[in-house]
Every structure is written in structure tokens, then in C-alpha cells.
N, CA, C and O of each residue as an XYZ file, in Angstrom:
260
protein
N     187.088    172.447   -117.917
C     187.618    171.252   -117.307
C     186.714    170.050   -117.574
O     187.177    168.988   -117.989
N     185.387    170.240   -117.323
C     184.349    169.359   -117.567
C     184.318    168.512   -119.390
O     183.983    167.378   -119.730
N     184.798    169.621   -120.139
C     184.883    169.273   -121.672
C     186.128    168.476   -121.770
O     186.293    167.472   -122.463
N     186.932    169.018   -121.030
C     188.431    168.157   -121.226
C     188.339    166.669   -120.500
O     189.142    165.787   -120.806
N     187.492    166.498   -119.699
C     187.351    165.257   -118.892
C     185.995    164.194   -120.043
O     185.489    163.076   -119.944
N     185.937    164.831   -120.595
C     184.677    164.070   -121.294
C     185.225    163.561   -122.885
O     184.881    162.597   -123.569
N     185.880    164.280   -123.047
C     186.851    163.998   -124.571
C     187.561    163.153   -124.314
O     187.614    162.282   -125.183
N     188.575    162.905   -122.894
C     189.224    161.587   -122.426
C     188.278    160.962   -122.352
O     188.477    160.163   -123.266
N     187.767    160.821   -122.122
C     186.409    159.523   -121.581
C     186.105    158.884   -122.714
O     186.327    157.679   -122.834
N     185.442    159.779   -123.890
C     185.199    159.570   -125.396
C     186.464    159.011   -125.553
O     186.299    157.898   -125.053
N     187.582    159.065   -125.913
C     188.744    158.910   -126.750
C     189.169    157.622   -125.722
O     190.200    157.046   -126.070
N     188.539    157.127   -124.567
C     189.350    155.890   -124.096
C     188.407    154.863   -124.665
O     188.865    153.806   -125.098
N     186.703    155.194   -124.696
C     186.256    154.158   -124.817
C     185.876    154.117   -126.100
O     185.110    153.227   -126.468
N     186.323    155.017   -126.931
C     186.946    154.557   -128.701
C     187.372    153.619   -128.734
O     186.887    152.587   -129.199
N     188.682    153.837   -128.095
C     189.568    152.392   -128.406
C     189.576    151.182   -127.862
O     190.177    150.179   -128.248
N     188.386    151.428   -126.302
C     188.166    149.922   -126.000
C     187.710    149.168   -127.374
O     188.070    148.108   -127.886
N     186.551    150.388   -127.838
C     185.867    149.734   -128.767
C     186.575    149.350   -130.161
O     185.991    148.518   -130.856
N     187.631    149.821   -130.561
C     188.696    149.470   -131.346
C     189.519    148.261   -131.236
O     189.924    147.601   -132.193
N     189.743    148.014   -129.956
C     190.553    147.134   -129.617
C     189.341    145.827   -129.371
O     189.780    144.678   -129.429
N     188.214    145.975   -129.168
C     186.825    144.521   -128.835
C     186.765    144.286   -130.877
O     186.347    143.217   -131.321
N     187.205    145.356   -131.793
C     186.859    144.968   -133.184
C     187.693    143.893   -133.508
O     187.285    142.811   -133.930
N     189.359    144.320   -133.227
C     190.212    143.577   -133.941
C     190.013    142.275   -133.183
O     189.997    141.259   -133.878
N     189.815    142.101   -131.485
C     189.523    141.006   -131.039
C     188.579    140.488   -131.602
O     188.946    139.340   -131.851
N     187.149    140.695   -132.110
C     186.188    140.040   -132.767
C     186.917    139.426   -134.118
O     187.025    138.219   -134.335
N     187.440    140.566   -135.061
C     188.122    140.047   -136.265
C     188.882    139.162   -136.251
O     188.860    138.396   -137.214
N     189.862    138.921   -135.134
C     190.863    137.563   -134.762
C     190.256    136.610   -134.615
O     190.588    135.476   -134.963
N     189.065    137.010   -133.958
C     188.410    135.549   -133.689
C     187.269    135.054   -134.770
O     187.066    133.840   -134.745
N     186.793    135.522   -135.352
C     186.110    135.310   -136.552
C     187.535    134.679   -137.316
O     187.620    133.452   -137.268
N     188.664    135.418   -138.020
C     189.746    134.560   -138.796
C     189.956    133.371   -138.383
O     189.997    132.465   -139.215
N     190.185    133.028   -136.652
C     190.610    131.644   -136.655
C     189.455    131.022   -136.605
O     189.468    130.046   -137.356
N     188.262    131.189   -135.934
C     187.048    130.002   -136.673
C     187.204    129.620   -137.785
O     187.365    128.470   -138.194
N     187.138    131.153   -138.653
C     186.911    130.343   -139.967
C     188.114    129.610   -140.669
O     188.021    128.954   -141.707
N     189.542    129.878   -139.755
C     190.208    129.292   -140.611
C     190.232    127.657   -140.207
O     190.360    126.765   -141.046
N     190.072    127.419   -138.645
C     189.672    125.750   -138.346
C     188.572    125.612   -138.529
O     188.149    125.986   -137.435
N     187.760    125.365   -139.061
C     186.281    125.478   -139.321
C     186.440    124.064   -139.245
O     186.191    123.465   -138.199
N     187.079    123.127   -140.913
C     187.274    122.061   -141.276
C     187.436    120.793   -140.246
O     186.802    119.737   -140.266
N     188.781    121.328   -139.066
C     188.878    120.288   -137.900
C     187.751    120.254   -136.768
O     187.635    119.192   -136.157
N     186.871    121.364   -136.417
C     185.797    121.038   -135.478
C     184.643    122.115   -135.848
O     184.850    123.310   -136.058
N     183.671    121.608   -135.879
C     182.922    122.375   -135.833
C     182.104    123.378   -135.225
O     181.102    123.962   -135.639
N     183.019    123.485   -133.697
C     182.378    124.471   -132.960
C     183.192    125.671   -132.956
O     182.896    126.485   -132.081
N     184.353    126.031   -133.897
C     185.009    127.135   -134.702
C     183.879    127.990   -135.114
O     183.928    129.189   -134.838
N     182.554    127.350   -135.939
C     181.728    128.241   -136.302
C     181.211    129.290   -135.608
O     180.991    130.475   -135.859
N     181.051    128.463   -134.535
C     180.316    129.188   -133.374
C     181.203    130.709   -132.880
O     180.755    131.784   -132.482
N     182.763    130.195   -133.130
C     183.857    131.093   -132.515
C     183.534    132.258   -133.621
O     183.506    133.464   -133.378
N     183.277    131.583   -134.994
C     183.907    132.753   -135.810
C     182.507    133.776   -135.881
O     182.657    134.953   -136.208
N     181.074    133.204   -135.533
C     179.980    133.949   -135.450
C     180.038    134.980   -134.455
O     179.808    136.188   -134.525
N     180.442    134.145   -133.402
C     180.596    135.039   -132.201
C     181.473    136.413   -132.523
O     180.866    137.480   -132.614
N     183.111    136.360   -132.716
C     183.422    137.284   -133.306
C     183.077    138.113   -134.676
O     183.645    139.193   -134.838
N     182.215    137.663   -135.606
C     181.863    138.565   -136.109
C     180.919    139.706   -135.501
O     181.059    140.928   -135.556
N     179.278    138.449   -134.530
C     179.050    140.159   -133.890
C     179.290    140.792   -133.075
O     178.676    141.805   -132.739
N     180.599    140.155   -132.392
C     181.307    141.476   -131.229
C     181.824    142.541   -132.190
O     181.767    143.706   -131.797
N     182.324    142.288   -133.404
C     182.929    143.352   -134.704
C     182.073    144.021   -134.743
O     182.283    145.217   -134.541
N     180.735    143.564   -135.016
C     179.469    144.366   -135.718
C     179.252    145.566   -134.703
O     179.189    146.755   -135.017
N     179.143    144.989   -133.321
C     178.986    145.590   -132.122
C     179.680    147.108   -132.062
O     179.286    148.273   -132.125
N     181.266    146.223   -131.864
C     181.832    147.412   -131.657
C     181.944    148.424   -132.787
O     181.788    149.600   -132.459
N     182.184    148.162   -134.033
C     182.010    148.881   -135.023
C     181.151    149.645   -135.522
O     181.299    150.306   -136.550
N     179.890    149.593   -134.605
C     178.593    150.660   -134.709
C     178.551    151.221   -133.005
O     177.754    152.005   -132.489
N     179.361    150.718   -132.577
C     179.538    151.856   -130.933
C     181.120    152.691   -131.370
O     181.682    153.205   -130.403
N     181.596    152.789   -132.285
C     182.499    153.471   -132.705
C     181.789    154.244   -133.084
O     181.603    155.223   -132.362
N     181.058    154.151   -134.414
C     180.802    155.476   -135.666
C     179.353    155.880   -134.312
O     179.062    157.070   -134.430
N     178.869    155.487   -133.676
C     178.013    156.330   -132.948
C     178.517    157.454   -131.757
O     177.695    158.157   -131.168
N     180.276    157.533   -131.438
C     181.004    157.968   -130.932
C     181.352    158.824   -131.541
O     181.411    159.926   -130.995
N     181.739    158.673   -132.965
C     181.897    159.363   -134.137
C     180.994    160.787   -134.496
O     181.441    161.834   -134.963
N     179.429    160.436   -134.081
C     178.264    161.453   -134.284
C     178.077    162.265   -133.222
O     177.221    163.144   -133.320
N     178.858    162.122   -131.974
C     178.752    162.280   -131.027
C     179.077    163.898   -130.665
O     178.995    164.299   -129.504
């Protein structure tokens, strides 16, 4: 029971962490795609790149798990 409760646990906070990537990746695309009209897009699209980075190495460390 204890193994079956821990594999849900693993497998939910996969996909938080799946779901914080594509949010980082959305938000990195639209910085960089308004970059041109303001310049604090940069900031947006940095930011979402390292929530990506983030979650994308709390995935594959889930992965080794």
C-alpha cells in the first residue's frame, strides 16, 4: 500500500513539474517574441527559461528515482 501511495505522489508531482516546463516555455516564447515593443519581455523570457531549466532537471531527477 505504502509503494502504491508513493508512485501516485511521484507521478503527480511529474507533471506539476511538466506542466511549470511548458509554463516556463510559454513564457520565455512570448518575451522573446515582444522583446522589440518593451523591454521588460526580457526579463519575462529569462524568467521562464529558468523555471524550464528548473523543472526540467526536477523531472529527470524523478526519472533516477
Amino acid at each position: 500500500m505504502k509503494l502504491g501511495k508513493r508512485l501516485q505522489n511521484l507521478r503527480k508531482e511529474k507533471n506539476l513539474y511538466i506542466l511549470g516546463a511548458i509554463i516556463g516555455f510559454l513564457a520565455f516564447a512570448v518575451g522573446m517574441t515582444f522583446v522589440e515593443s518593451n523591454s521588460l519581455f526580457v526579463m519575462v523570457g529569462i524568467a521562464g527559461m529558468v523555471g524550464m531549466g528548473y523543472c526540467i532537471s526536477n523531472i529527470m531527477k524523478l526519472q533516477l528515482k
